[in-house]
C-alpha positions as CSV (number, residue, x, y, z in Angstrom):
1,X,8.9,-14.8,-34.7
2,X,12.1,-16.7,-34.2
3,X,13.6,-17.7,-30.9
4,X,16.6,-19.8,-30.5
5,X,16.7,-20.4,-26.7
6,X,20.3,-22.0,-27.1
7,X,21.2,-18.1,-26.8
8,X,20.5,-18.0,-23.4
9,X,23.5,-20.7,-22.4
10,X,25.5,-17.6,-23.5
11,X,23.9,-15.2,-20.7
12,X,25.9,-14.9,-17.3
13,X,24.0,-16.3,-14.8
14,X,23.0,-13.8,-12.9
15,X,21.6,-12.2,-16.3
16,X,19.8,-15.0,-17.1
17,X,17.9,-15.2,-13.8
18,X,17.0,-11.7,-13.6
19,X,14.6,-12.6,-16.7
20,X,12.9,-14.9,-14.4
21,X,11.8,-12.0,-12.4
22,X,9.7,-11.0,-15.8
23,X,8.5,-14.3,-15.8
24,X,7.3,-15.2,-12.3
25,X,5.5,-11.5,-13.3
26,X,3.3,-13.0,-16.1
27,X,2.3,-15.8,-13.9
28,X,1.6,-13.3,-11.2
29,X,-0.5,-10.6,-13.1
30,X,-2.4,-13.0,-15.3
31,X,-1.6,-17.0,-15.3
32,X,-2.2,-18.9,-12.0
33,X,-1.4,-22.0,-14.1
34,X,1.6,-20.6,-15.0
35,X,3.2,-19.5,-11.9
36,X,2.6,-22.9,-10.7
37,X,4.4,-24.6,-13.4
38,X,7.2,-22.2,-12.6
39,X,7.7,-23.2,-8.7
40,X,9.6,-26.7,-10.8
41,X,12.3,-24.5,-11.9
42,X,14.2,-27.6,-13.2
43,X,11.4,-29.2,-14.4
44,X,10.3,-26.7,-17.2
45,X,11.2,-26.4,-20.8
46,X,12.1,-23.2,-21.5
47,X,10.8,-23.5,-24.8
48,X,7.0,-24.1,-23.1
49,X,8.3,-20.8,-20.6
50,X,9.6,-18.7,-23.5
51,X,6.5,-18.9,-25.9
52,X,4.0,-18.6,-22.9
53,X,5.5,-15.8,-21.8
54,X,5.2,-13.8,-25.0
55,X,1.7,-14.8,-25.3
56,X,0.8,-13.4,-21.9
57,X,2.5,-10.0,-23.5
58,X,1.7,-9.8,-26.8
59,X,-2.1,-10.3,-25.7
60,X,-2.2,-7.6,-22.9
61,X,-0.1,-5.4,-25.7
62,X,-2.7,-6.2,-28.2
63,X,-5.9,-5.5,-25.8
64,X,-4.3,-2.1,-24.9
65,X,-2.6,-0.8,-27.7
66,X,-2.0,2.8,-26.5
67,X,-1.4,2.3,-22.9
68,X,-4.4,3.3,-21.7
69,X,-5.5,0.4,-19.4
70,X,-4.4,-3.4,-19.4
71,X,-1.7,-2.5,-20.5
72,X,-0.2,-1.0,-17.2
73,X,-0.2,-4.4,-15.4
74,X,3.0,-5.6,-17.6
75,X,4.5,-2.6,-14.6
76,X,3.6,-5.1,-11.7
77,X,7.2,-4.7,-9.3
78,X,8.5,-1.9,-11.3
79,X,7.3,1.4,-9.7
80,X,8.8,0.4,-6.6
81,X,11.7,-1.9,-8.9
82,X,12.8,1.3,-10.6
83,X,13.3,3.1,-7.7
84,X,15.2,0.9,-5.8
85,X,17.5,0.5,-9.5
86,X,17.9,4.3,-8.7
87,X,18.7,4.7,-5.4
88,X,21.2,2.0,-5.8
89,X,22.8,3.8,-8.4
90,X,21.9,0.6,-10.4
91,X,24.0,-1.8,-8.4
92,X,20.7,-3.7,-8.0
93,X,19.8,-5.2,-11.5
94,X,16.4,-4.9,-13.1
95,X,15.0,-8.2,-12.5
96,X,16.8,-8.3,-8.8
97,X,14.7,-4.8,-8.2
98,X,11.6,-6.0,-9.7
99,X,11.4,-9.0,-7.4
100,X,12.0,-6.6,-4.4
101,X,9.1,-4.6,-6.3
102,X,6.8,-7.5,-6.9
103,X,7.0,-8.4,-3.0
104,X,6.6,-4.7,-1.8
105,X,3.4,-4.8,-4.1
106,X,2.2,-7.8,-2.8
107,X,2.3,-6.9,0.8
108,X,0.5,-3.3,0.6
109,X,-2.1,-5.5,-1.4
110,X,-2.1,-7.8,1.6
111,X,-2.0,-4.6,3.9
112,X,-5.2,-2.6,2.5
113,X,-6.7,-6.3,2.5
114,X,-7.1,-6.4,-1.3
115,X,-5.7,-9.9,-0.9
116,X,-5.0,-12.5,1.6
117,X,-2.0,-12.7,3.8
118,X,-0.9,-15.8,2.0
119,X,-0.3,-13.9,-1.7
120,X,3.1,-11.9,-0.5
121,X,4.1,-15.1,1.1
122,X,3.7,-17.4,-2.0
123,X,5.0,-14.6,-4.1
124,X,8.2,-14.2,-2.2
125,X,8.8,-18.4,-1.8
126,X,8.6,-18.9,-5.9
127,X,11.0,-15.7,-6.3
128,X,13.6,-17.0,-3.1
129,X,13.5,-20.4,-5.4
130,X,15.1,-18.5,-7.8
131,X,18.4,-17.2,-6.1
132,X,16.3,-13.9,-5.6
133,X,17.0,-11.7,-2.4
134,X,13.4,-10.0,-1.4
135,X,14.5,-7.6,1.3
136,X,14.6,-4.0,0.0
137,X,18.0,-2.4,0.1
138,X,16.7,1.1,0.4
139,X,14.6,3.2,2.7
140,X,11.0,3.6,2.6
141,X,11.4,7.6,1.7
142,X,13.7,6.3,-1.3
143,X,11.1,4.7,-2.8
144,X,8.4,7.1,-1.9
145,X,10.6,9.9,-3.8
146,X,11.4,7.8,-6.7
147,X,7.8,7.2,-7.1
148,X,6.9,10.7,-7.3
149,X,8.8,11.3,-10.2
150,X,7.3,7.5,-12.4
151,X,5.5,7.8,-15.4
152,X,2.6,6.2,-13.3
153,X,1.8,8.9,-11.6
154,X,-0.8,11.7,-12.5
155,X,-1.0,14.8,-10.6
156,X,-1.7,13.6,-6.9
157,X,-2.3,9.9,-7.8
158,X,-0.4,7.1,-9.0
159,X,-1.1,3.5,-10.3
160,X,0.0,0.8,-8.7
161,X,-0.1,-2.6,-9.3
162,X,-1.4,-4.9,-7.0
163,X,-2.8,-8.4,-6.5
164,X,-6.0,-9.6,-5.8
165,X,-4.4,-13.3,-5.8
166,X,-1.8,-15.1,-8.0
167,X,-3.4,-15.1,-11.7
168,X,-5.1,-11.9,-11.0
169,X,-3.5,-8.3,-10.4
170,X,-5.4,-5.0,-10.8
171,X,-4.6,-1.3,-11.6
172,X,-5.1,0.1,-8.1
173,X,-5.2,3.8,-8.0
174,X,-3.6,5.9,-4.8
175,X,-3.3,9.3,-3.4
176,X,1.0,9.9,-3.8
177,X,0.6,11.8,-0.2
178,X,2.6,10.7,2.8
179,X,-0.3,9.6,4.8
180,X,-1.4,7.2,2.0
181,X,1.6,5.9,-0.3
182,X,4.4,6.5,1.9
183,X,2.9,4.9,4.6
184,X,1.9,2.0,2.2
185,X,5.6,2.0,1.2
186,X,7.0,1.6,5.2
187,X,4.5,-1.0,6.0
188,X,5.2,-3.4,3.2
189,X,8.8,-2.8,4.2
190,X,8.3,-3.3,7.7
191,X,7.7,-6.8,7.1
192,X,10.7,-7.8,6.2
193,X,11.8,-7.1,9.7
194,X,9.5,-9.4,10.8
């Protein structure tokens, strides 16, 4: 593989952040060590960030080759990412909607008490580090819709992504009814209000 990161001084800003959103992910899902290196984001060699980065993927990729477990953590802020892209008409990018995701996942984590309090919280400083703005744009029954219709789901339940604690995220299976994901969906939006 061949990767000239000088390629990236050509990427508008804005662009060029929005891959942070993939990045902050990996440490998330998978590399405590990771994320922490990344709260320094002058301090890193993108280089170091680049390669460890594809690592991260091309070892989840290579544990779960069809898609059939692992696999679906590399979705981690993008059921919820995707449909705030939609309901925007796109006018939120894709690494701006899966930081919004990523945050939204880590509070209904925090909210069924599958991790502590503090997770959402350290998730949402590291991404705000990074020019990112965490409060969703769209309504709680915007996302719930647009998650009715992601690959994720499966007849009445869908697979969301959630943390247990940074380094360490889990396929968490839900019923897509309104008493259960919709109401996971307005809580974890409610605290933004907060």
């Amino acid at each position: 593989m061949v990767c000239d990161p000088l390629l990236l001084d050509s990427l508008p800003c804005d662009i060029y952040r929005d891959g942070f959103a993939e990045v902050i992910k990996y440490g998330v899902i998978l590399d405590r060590d990771f994320f922490e290196k990344l709260k320094n984001p002058d301090g890193n060699d993108i280089c170091d960030i680049i390669a460890r980065s594809v690592e991260i993927k091309r070892d989840i990729v290579n544990a779960d080759e069809r898609d059939n477990g692992i696999r679906g953590l590399l979705n981690f802020g993008h059921t919820l990412g995707h449909g705030i892209e939609l309901h925007t008409d796109f006018a939120v990018s894709h690494g701006a909607a899966v930081a919004i995701g990523m945050v939204l996942a880590a509070r209904i984590a925090a909210n069924i008490r599958l991790c502590d309090a503090s997770v959402p919280e350290e998730i949402e400083a590291i991404l705000k580090k990074y020019r990112f703005d965490t409060k969703c744009p769209i309504t709680p029954e915007e996302l719930y819709d647009a998650a009715l219709s992601d690959k994720k789901r499966s007849g009445d339940k869908i697979n969301l992504i959630l943390p247990r604690s940074v380094g360490n995220a889990v396929i968490h299976t839900v019923d897509i009814g309104r008493d259960t994901l919709l109401k996971m969906i307005e809580e974890a939006v409610s605290w933004q209000k907060n």
